[in-house]
C-alpha positions as a printed Julia matrix, in Angstrom:
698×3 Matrix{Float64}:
  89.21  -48.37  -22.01
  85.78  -48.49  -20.71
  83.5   -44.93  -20.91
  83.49  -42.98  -17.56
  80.79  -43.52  -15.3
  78.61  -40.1   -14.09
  78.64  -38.95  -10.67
  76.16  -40.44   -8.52
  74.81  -37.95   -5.87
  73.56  -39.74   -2.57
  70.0   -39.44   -1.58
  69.47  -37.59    2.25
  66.08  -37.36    3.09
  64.64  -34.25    3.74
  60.94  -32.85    3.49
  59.65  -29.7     3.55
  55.86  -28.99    4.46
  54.05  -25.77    3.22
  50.88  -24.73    2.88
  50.18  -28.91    4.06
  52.16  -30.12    0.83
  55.04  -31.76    1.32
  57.73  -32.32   -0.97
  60.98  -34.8    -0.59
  64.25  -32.83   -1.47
  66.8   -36.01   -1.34
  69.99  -33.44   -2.47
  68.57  -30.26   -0.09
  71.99  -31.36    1.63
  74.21  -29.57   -1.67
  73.59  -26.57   -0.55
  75.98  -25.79    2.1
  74.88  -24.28    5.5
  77.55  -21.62    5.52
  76.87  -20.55    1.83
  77.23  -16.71    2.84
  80.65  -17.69    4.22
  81.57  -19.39    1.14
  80.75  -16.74   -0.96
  83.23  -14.32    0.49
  85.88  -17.5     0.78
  85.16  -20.5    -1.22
  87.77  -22.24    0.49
  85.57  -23.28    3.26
  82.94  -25.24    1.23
  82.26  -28.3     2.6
  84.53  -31.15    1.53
  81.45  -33.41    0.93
  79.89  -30.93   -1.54
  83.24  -29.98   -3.14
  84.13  -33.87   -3.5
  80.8   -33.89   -5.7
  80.97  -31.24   -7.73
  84.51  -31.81   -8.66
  83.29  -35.36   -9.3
  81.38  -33.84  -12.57
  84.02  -31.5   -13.45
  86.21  -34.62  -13.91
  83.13  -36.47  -15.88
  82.71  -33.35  -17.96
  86.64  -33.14  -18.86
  86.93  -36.87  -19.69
  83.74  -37.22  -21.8
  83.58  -34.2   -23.4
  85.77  -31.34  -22.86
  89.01  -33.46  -24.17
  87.35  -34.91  -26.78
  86.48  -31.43  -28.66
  89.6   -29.81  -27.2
  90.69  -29.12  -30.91
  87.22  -27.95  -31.73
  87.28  -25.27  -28.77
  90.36  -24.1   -29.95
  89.58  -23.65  -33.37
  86.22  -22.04  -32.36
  88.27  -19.6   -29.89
  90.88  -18.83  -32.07
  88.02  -18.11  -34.94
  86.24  -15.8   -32.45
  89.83  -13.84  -31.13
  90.43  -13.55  -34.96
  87.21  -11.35  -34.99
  88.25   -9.16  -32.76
  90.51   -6.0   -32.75
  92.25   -6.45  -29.86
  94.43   -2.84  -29.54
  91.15   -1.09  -29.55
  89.64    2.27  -27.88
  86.19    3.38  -26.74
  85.35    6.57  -28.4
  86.8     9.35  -25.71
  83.82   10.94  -24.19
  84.31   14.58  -22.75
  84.26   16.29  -19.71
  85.72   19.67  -19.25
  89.47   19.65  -20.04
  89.39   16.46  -20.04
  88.45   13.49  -22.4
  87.87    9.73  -20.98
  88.06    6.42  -22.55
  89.33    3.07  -22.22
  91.15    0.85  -24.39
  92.41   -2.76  -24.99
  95.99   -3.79  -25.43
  96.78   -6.67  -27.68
  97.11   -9.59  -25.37
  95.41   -8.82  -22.4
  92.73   -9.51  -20.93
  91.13   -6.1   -19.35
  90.9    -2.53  -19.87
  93.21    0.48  -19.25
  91.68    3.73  -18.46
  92.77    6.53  -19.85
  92.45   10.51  -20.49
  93.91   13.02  -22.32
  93.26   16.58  -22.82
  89.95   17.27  -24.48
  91.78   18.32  -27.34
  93.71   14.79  -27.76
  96.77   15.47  -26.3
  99.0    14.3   -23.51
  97.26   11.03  -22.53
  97.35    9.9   -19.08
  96.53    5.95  -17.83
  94.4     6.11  -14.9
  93.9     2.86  -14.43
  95.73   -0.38  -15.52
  93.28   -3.1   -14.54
  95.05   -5.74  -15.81
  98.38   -4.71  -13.35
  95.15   -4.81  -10.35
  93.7    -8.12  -11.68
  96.94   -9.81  -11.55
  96.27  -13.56  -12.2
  93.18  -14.09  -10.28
  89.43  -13.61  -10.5
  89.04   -9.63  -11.16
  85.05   -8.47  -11.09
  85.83   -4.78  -12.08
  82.73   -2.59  -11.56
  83.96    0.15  -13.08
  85.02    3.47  -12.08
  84.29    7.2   -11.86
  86.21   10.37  -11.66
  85.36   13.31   -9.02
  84.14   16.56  -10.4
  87.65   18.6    -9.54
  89.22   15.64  -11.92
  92.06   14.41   -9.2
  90.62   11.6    -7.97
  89.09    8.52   -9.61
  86.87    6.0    -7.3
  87.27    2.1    -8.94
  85.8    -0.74   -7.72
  86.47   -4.6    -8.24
  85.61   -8.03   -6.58
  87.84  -10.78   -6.07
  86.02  -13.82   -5.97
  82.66  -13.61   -8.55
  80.58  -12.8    -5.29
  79.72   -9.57   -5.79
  81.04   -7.9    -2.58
  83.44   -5.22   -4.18
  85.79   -3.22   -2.51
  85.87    0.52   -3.58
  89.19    2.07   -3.54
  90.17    5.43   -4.3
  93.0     6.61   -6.36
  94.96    9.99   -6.98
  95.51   11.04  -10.28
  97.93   13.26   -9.53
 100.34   10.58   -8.04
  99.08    7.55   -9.57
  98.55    5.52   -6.35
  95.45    4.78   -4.36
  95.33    6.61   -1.36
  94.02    4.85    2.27
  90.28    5.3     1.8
  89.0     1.88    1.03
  85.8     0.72    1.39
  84.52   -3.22    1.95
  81.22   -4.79    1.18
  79.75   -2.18   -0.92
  77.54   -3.31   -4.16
  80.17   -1.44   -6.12
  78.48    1.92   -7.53
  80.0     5.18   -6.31
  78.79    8.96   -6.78
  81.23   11.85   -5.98
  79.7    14.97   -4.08
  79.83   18.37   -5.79
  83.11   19.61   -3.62
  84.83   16.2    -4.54
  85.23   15.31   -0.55
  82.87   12.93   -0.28
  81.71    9.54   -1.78
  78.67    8.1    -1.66
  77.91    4.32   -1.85
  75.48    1.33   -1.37
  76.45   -1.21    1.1
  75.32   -5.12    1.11
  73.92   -6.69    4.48
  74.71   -9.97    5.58
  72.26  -11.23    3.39
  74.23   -9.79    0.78
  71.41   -7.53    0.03
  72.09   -3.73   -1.02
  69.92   -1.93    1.62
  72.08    1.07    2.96
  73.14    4.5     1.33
  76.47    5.85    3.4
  78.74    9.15    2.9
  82.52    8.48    3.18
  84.02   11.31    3.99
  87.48   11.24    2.15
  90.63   10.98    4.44
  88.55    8.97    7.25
  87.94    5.59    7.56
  84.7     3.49    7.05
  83.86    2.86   10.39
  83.18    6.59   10.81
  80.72    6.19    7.65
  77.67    8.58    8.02
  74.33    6.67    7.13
  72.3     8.75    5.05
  69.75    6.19    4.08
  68.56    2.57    4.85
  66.08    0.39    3.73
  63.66   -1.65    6.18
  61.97   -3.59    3.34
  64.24   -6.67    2.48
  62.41   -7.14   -1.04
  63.68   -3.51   -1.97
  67.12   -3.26   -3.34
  68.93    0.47   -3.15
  70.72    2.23   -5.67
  72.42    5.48   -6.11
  73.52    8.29   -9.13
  73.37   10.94   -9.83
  71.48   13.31  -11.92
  73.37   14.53  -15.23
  73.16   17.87  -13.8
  75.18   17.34  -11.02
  72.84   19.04   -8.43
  71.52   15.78   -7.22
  72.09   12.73   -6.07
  69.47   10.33   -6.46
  68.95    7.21   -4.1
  66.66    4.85   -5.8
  64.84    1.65   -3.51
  62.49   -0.77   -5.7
  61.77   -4.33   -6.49
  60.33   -6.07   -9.75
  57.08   -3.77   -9.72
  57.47   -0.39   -7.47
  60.47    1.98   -6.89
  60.94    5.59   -4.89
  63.38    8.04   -5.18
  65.14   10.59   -2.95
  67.25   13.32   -3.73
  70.46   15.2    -2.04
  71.52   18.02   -2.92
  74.72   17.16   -3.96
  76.49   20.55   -3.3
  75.17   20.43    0.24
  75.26   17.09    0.94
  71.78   17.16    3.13
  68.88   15.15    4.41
  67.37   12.72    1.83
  63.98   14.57    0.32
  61.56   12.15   -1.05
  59.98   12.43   -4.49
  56.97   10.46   -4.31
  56.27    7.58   -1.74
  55.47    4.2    -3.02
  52.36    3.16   -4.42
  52.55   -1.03   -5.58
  52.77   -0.8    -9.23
  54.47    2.52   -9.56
  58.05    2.69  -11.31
  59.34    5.76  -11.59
  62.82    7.45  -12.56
  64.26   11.21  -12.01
  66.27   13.56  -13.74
  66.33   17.46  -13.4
  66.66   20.72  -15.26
  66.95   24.2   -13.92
  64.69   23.22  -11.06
  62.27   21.1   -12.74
  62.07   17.01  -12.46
  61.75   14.93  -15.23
  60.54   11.77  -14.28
  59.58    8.41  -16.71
  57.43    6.51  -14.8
  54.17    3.95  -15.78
  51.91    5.78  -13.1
  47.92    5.81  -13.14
  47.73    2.94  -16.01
  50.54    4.32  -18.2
  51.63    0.98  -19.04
  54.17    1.79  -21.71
  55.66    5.23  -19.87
  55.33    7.92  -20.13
  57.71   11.39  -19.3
  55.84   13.85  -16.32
  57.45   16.57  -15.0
  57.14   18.6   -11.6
  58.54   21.35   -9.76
  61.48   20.2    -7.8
  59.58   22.32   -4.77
  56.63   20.24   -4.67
  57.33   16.82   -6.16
  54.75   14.73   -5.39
  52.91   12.65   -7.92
  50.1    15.03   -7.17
  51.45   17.6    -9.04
  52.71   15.68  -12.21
  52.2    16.94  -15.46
  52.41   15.23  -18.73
  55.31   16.42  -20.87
  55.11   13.08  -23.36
  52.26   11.22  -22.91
  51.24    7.39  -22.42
  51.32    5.77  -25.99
  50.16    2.14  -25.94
  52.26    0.28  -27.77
  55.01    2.29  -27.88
  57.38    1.37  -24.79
  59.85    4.26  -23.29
  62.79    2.81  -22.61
  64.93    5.0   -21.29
  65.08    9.05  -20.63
  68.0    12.03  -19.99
  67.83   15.68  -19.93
  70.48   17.77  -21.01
  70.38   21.9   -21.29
  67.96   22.32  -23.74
  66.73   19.24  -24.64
  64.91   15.23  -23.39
  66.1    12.29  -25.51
  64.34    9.29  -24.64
  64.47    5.8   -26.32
  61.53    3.69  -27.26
  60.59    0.84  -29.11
  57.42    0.28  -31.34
  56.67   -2.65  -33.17
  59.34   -4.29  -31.67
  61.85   -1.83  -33.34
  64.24    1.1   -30.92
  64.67    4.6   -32.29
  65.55    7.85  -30.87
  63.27   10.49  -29.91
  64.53   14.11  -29.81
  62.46   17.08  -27.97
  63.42   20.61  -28.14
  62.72   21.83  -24.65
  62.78   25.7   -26.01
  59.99   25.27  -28.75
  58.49   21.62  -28.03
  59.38   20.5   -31.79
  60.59   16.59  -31.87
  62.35   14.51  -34.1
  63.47   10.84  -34.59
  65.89    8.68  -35.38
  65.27    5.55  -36.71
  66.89    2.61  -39.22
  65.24    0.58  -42.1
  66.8    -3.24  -41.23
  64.51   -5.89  -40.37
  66.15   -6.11  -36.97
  68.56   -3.92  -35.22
  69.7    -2.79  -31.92
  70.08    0.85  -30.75
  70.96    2.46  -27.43
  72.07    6.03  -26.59
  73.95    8.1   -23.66
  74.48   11.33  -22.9
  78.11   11.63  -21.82
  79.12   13.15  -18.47
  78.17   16.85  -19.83
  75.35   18.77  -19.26
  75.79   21.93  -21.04
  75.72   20.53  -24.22
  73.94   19.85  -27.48
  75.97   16.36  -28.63
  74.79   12.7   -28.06
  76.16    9.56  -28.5
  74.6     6.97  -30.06
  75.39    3.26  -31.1
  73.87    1.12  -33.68
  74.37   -2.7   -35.05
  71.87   -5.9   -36.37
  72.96   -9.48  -36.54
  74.49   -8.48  -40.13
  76.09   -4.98  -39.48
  78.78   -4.58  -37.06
  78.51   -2.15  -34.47
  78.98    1.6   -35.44
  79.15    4.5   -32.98
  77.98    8.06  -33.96
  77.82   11.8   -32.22
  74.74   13.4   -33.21
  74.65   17.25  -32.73
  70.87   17.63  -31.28
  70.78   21.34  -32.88
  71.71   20.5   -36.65
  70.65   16.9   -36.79
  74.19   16.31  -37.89
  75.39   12.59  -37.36
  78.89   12.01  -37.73
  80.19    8.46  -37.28
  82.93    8.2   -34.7
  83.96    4.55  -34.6
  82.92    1.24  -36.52
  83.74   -1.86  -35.14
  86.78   -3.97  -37.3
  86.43   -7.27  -37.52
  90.57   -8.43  -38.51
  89.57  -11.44  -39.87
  87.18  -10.17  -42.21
  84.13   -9.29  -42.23
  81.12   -8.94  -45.6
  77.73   -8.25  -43.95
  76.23   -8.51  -47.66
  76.99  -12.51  -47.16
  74.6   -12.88  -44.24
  70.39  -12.99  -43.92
  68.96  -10.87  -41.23
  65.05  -11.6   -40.89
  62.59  -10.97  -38.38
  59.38  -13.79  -38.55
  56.81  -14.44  -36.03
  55.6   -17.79  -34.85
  51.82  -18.44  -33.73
  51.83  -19.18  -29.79
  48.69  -20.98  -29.28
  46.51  -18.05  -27.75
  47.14  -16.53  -31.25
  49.94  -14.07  -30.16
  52.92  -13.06  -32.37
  56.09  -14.12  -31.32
  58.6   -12.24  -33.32
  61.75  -14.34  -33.96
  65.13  -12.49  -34.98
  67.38  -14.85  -37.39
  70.63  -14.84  -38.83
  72.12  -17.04  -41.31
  74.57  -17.52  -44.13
  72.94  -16.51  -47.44
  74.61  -19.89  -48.93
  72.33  -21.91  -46.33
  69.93  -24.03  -47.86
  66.47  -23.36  -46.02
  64.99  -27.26  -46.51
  65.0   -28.22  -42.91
  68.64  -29.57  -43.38
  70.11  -26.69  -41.5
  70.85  -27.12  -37.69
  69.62  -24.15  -35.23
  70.62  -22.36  -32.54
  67.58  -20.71  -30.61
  68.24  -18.53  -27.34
  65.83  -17.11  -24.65
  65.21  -15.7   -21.61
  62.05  -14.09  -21.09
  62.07  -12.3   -17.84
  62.03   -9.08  -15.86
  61.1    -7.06  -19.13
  64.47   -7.69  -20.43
  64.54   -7.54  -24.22
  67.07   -9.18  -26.12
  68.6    -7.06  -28.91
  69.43   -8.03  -32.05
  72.89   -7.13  -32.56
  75.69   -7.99  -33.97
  77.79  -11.22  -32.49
  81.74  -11.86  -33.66
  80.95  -14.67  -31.79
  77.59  -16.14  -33.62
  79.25  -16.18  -36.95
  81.28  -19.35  -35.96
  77.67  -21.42  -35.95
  76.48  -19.51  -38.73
  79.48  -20.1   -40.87
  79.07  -23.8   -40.33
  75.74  -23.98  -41.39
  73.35  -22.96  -38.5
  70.51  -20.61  -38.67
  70.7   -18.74  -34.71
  67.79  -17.82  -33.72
  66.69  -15.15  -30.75
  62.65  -16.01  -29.56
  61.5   -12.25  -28.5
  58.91  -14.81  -25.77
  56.63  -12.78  -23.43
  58.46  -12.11  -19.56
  60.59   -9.13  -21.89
  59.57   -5.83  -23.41
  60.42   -6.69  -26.55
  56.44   -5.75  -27.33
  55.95   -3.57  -25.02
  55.14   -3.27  -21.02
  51.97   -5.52  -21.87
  54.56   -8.26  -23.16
  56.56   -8.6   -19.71
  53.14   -8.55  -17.88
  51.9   -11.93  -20.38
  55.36  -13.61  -18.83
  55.27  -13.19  -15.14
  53.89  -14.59  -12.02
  50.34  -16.58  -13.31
  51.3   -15.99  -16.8
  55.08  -17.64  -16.44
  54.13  -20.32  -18.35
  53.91  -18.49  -21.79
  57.41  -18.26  -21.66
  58.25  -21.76  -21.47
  55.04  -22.03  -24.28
  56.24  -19.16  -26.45
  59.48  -20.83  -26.8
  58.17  -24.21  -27.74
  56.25  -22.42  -30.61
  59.01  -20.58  -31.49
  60.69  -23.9   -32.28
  57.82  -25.54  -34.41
  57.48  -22.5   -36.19
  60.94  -22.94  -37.44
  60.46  -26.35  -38.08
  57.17  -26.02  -40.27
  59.32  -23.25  -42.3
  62.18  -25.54  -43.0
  64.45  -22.91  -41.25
  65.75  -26.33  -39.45
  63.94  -29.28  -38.86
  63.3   -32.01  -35.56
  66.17  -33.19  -33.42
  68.32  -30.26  -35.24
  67.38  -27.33  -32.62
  70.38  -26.39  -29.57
  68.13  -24.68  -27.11
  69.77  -21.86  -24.96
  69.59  -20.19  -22.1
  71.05  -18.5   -19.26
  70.13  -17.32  -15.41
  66.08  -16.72  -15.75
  66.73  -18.06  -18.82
  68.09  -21.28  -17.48
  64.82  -21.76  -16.09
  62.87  -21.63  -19.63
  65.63  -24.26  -20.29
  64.55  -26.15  -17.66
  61.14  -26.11  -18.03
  61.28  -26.76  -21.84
  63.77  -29.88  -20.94
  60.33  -31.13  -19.12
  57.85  -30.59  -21.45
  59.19  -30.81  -24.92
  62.24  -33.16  -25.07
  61.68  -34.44  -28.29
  61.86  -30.91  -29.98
  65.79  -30.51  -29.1
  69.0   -32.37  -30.02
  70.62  -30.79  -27.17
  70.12  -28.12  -24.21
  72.49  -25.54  -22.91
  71.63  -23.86  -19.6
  74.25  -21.68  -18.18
  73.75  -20.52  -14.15
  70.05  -21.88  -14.51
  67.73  -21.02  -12.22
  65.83  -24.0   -11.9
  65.19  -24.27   -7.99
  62.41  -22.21   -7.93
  59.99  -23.22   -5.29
  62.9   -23.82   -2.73
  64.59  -20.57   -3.71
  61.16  -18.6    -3.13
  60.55  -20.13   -0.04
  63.77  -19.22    1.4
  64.04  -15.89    2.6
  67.6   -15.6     3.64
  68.93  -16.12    0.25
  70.02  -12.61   -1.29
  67.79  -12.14   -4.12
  64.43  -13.76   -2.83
  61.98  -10.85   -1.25
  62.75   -8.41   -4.26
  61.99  -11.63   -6.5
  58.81  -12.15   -5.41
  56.89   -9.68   -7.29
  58.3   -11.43  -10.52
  56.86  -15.06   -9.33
  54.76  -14.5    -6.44
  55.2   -15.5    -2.6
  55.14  -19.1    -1.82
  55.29  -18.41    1.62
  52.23  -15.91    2.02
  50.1   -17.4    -0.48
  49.07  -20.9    -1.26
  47.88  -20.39   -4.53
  51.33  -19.21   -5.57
  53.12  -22.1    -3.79
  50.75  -24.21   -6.25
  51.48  -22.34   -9.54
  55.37  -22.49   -9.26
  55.46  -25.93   -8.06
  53.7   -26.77  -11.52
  56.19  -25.44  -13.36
  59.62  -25.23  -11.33
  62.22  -27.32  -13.64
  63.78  -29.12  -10.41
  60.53  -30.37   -8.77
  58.92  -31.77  -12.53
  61.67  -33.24  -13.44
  59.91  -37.13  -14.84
  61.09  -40.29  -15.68
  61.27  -39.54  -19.84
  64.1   -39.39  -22.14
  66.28  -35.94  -21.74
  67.82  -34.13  -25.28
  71.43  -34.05  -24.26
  72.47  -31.27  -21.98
  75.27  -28.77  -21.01
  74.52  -27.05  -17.57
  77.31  -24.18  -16.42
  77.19  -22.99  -12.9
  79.57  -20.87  -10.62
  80.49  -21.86   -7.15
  80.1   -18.41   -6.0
  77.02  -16.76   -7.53
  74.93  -15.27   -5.2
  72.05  -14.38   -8.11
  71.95  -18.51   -8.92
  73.18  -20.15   -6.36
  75.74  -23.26   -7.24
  73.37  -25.87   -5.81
  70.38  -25.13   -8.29
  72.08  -26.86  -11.15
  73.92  -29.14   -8.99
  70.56  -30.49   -7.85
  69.07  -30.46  -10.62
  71.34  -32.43  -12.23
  71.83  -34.76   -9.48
  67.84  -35.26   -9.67
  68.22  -35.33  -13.33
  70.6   -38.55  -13.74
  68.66  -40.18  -11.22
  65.46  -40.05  -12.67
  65.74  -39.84  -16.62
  65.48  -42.9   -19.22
  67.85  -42.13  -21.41
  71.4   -42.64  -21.53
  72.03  -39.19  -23.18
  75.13  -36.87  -21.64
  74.47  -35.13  -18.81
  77.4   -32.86  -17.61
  77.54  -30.31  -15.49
  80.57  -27.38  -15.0
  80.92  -25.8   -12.39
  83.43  -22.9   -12.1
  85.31  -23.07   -8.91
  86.37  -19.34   -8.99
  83.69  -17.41  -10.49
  80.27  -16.24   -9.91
  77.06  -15.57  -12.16
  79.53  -13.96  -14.66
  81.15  -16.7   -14.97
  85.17  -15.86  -16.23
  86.13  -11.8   -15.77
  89.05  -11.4   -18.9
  87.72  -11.31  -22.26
  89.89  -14.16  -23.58
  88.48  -16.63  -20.95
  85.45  -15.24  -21.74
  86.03  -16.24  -25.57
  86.55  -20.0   -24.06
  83.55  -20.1   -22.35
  81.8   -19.45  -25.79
  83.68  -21.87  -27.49
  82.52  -24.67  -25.17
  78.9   -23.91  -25.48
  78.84  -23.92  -29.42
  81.25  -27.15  -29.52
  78.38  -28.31  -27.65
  75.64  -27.28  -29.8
  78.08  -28.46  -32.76
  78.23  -31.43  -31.17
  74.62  -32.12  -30.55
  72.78  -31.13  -33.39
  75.17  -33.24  -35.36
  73.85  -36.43  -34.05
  76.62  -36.22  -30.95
  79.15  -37.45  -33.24
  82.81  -35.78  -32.51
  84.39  -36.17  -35.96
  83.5   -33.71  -38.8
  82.67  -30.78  -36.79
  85.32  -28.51  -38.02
C-alpha cells in the first residue's frame, strides 16, 4: 500500500503593498472572510477551507497518529496514572462559609463546592461536568456574591472566547433568568449583592466596555458604566480585596489606567492616574489609602507607592518599597495589617512580608536550584493567614497557610502522585548558556539521575519568550514520561520574559525580538557542547508566541533539531499586524511595533516573521496544532504556513498539521482530553529524536 500523499494547497494570487513593498500571499484565501462569524458558529466555514484542512487531519491520522496509537495510549495512561483523580483544592474561607472545588474519579471537570467554615454540611454549587455535557465546555470560572446566595459562573461553548455569564441561586440550586451573552467572562458582585458587573467583547471580539446588570432585569437594560475608545486597550474588572472598590483596569503591552467604584454605592468611575506611555500600574486599598505596584518614573523592576485615596494622582505618590534593580515585583495584595508582594531575584521567586503597623519585613524563600512559587490571599480581608504554593521539576507541588503574625507555616495539601512518585531519583539543575552578546541565559533541566550525560541522551527544550511571561519551573506529572525514557527536558528562560527581570522582557521585544529566536539557538548548543544531548537529538517546543520562536528557529537553524513542535503558532506576523480588524492586533502592537504607521517596523518584522522567510532548505520534522476557533491565533496562521511550508522545502521530512475542529487557543477543555493532547506531542518528540523510527519507543 503506497504512503499517503500531503495535502496540496492551491496557489491564489494575492499581493499586498505597504510602505511600496509588496509581498505575494498565494494562501491569503485560508482565511475565511466571515472569520468573526465562524468563531461564534464554526459551522459556516467555508467548504473550500474546511475541505483543506480536513485534508491534513486525514494525512496526519494515516501517517502518524495510527501508527503511534499504542504509544499515545501508553503515554496517556502513564500520565492519568500520575494523577489523583478524586482530589480537592484546599477550602479557602469566607465568612461562614468555606469554598473549594474538587475532582471526581472519571470525569473530566470540576464540582464546586462549600461547606460550613468549620467542615461541615457540604453543599455542590456547581456540577460543571452535568453543564458541559458532551461538548466543548470553556468554563471561566465563577464567583459567589457577598450575602453568599448567589454564585455568577461563566462558560463558552465553542473555544471562542465569547462566554455567557449565568447566574445561579444557591438556595434552590437552579440558575435564575439573568443571563448575560458576549461578555469576556469575568464578573464582580456589588457590595448589596444586586448587581453584577462585567466586561463585554465588541464585534471585533475585543473587551472594550464595563456594564452593571442589575439582577432581575435583562441585558438590554444594561447600564454602561465605562467604555473604551482606544481599540489597542483591552478592559478588565475586580475588585479590590477590601471590597470597597471595584477596579476597572484599560491597558495594552506597555501602559494601563485604573478607575475605581465604590462598590457599596455603585457610582461614577473616578480615575486614579491618566495614562502616561510606559506607565503600568495596579491598585489595591486599605483604610483609605491606595497601594499601587507600578514601574513609574524609570522604576523598571516595580516598585509599591501609595496615595491617599482623596487625591490619587501620580503626583502625590509616595514610595512605600522602593525600585530595586534587579529584583522584579511580581505581584502585590494588602490585607488588614499587612502587603505581601512576590518577587524574583536572580531568577529565583520568594515571598516578601511587610508589617504595615511597625514597617518590619520578612521573607520567604527555598534552597533548590530551581523552583516555582506563587501566593494568594483568599477572599478575606480581615485576616492574618496566606496561602502559598510551592513545587520544582523534582518536588511535587505542596500547598501551605502561613500565619503572617507567627511566621507559622503549616502544610495543607501535597500533591499524590498514585503511581508513585521518588523525587530523590530525579536531577534538577539550573545552567546558563552564552548568547552571543555575552548574556546569561539560565536553562532549567530535569532528568533521570540514571541518565548518562555523554551526548547520547535525547532533549526536550521549550520556549516562549514573550510579553514578560516567565516560565516556572515546576513540577510536571506529565514531563516524567520523556524523562523516564531517557530525555533530559529542558525550559530556555530566553529574553521577551521576566525571568531576569523587567530589563529581560525589554531585550525580547519589538527591535530586540530577535534575541529570542537567538537565545534559544544558544540555548541548544550550549546543551550540546555539555553533552546534556547532542545534534539531531533536540525536540524543540513551543506554543502561541511561542509558536513563533518555533517558527523562526525552523528558518534559521534546521540542522540543530530532529523535530519541531509548534502548537497554535503564531507565525503570520506581518499580515496579522497589518490587519486591524483582527481581535488582538492594536493592543499587540506595543509588543512588535506598527507595521502600518511605521515603515521601519514593517521592515523589522518582515525579517523575521516565520511565514514570510520561510526558504527553500531542508525542514527538521514538524508537528503544528491549531484550533479552528481561536481568536488569539487565528486557524489560518499555521494553515498557511504549512501550506507555504510543503511547497517550498527540500526535504521530504513529515509535515502535519492538526487542526481541532471544536476548540480554540486552549485547545481540548476536560482534563482527560487534555492528557491526549500531551501524549501526541511527546509521541512526537519520541518519535523524532529517535531517528523517526516507530518501533522501540515504548
Amino acid at each position: 500500500m503506497s504512503k499517503p500523499a500531503p495535502p496540496v494547497a492551491e496557489k491564489k494570487q494575492h499581493t499586498a503593498v505597504n510602505h511600496g513593498v509588496s509581498r505575494n500571499d498565494p494562501y491569503h484565501w485560508l482565511r475565511a472572510a466571515n472569520w468573526q462569524e465562524v468563531m461564534r458558529d464554526p459551522e459556516v466555514l467555508d467548504s473550500e477551507i474546511r475541505a483543506y484542512l480536513e485534508a491534513e487531519n486525514r494525512y496526519f491520522t494515516e501517517v502518524f497518529s495510527d501508527k503511534t496509537a499504542d504509544l499515545r495510549e501508553k503515554i496517556y495512561r502513564e500520565i492519568r496514572g500520575r494523577i489523583k483523580e478524586d482530589d480537592s483544592s484546599v477550602p479557602t474561607p469566607d465568612g461562614d462559609f468555606a469554598y473549594f472545588s474538587r475532582m471526581e474519579t472519571g470525569r473530566q471537570y470540576p464540582l464546586l463546592v462549600r461547606t460550613m467554615r468549620s467542615g461541615k454540611d457540604e453543599q455542590v454549587l456547581l456540577d460543571c461536568n452535568v453543564e458541559a455535557g458532551e461538548s466543548y465546555f470553556g468554563f471561566a470560572g465563577a464567583i459567589h456574591d457577598p450575602s453568599h446566595r448567589f454564585l455568577a459562573w461563566a462558560a463558552d461553548r465553542n473555544g471562542s472566547e465569547y462566554y455567557t455569564i449565568k447566574v445561579r441561586d444557591l438556595e434552590t440550586g437552579k440558575d435564575i433568568t439573568d443571563t448575560i451573552e458576549k461578555s469576556a467572562g469575568g464578573t464582580v458582585w456589588s457590595a448589596d449583592s444586586k448587581s453584577l458587573y462585567y466586561v463585554e467583547l465588541d464585534e471585533n471580539h475585543r473587551p472594550y466596555q464595563v456594564r452593571r446588570h442589575a439582577m432581575g432585569t435583562s441585558q438590554s437594560e444594561d447600564e454602561i458604566v465605562y467604555t473604551e475608545a482606544d481599540p489597542g486597550f483591552f478592559v478588565n474588572v475586580s475588585k479590590t480585596l477590601s471590597g470597597k472598590f471595584v477596579v476597572i483596569s484599560a491597558g495594552d503591552h506597555q501602559t494601563s489606567e485604573a478607575h475605581l467604584i465604590d462598590a457599596q454605592t455603585n457610582g461614577v468611575p473616578m480615575l486614579v492616574a491618566g495614562r502616561k506611555v510606559g506607565r503600568e500600574y495596579s491598585v489595591d486599598e486599605r483604610e483609605g489609602t491606595l497601594f499601587i505596584l507600578t514601574n513609574d518614573n524609570g522604576a523598571e523592576d516595580f516598585k509599591i507607592v501609595t496615595a491617599d485615596i482623596s487625591s490619587p494622582g501620580a503626583e502625590n505618590w509616595q514610595d512605600i518599597v522602593p525600585h530595586r534593580p534587579g529584583t522584579l515585583i511580581l505581584t502585590s495584595f494588602v490585607i488588614k495589617n499587612h502587603l505581601v508582594r512576590l518577587e524574583r531575584a536572580e531568577g529565583l521567586p520568594r515571598i516578601i512580608i511587610r508589617n504595615l503597623t511597625n514597617a518590619s519585613e520578612s521573607e520567604i524563600a527555598f534552597e533548590e536550584e530551581a523552583y516555582s512559587l506563587g501566593v494568594s490571599a483568599g477572599y478575606e480581608f480581615d485576616t492574618s493567614d496566606i496561602r502559598f504554593t510551592y513545587s520544582s521539576p523534582t518536588t511535587p507541588s505542596r500547598v501551605f497557610d502561613y500565619n503572617l503574625e507567627t511566621g507559622t507555616r503549616t502544610l495543607r495539601k501535597e500533591q499524590k502522585v498514585p503511581s508513585g512518585h521518588k523525587p530523590q531519583d530525579y536531577v534538577t539543575r539550573r545552567v546558563f548558556a552564552e548568547a552571543a552578546d555575552g548574556e546569561k541565559i539560565p536553562l532549567t533541566l530535569l532528568y533521570h539521575k540514571n541518565t548518562k550525560l555523554d551526548g547520547s541522551a535525547p532533549c526536550l527544550l521549550y520556549g516562549y519568550g514573550a510579553y514578560g511571561i516567565s516560565m516556572p519551573a515546576n513540577f510536571s506529572v506529565a514531563n516524567l514520561s520523556l524523562v523516564d525514557r531517557g530525555f533530559v527536558h529542558a525550559i530556555a528562560h530566553v529574553r521577551g520574559g521576566k525571568d531576569k527581570g523587567y530589563g529581560w522582557y525589554a531585550k525580547g521585544r519589538r527591535e530586540h525580538k530577535t534575541n529570542t529566536f537567538t537565545d534559544f539557538i544558544a540555548a541548544a548548543e550550549h546543551l550540546i557542547a555539555e553533552q546534556f544531548t547532542s545534534r539531531g537529538k533536540i525536540v524543540a517546543q513551543g506554543g502561541s508566541a511561542g509558536g513563533m520562536l518555533m517558527g523562526a528557529i525552523a528558518n534559521m537553524r534546521p540542522d540543530l533539531f530532529a523535530g519541531i513542535i509548534a502548537q497554535v503558532p503564531f507565525v503570520d506576523v506581518l499580515t496579522t499586524m497589518l490587519d486591524d480588524t483582527l481581535p488582538l492586533t492594536p493592543p499587540e502592537w506595543p509588543e512588535w511595533g506598527n507595521p502600518i504607521a511605521s515603515k521601519e517596523d514593517y521592515e523589522r518584522i518582515l525579517s523575521y516573521s516565520p511565514y514570510d522567510n520561510v526558504q527553500a532548505q531542508d525542514y527538521a520534522p514538524m508537528l503544528v496544532l491549531a484550533g479552528l476557533t481561536d481568536p488569539r491565533v487565528t486557524y489560518w496562521e499555521p494553515a498557511k504556513w504549512v501550506a507555504r511550508l510543503r511547497a517550498t522545502k527540500t526535504d521530504t521530512q513529515p509535515l502535519f498539521l492538526k487542526t481541532n475542529m471544536e476548540a480554540g487557543h486552549g485547545g481540548a477543555t476536560g482534563r482527560f482530553e487534555r492528557i491526549k493532547e500531551t501524549a501526541l506531542t511527546q509521541a512526537f518528540a519520541l518519535w523524532a529524536a529517535n531517528n523517526k523510527k516507530f518501533e522501540g519507543l515504548d
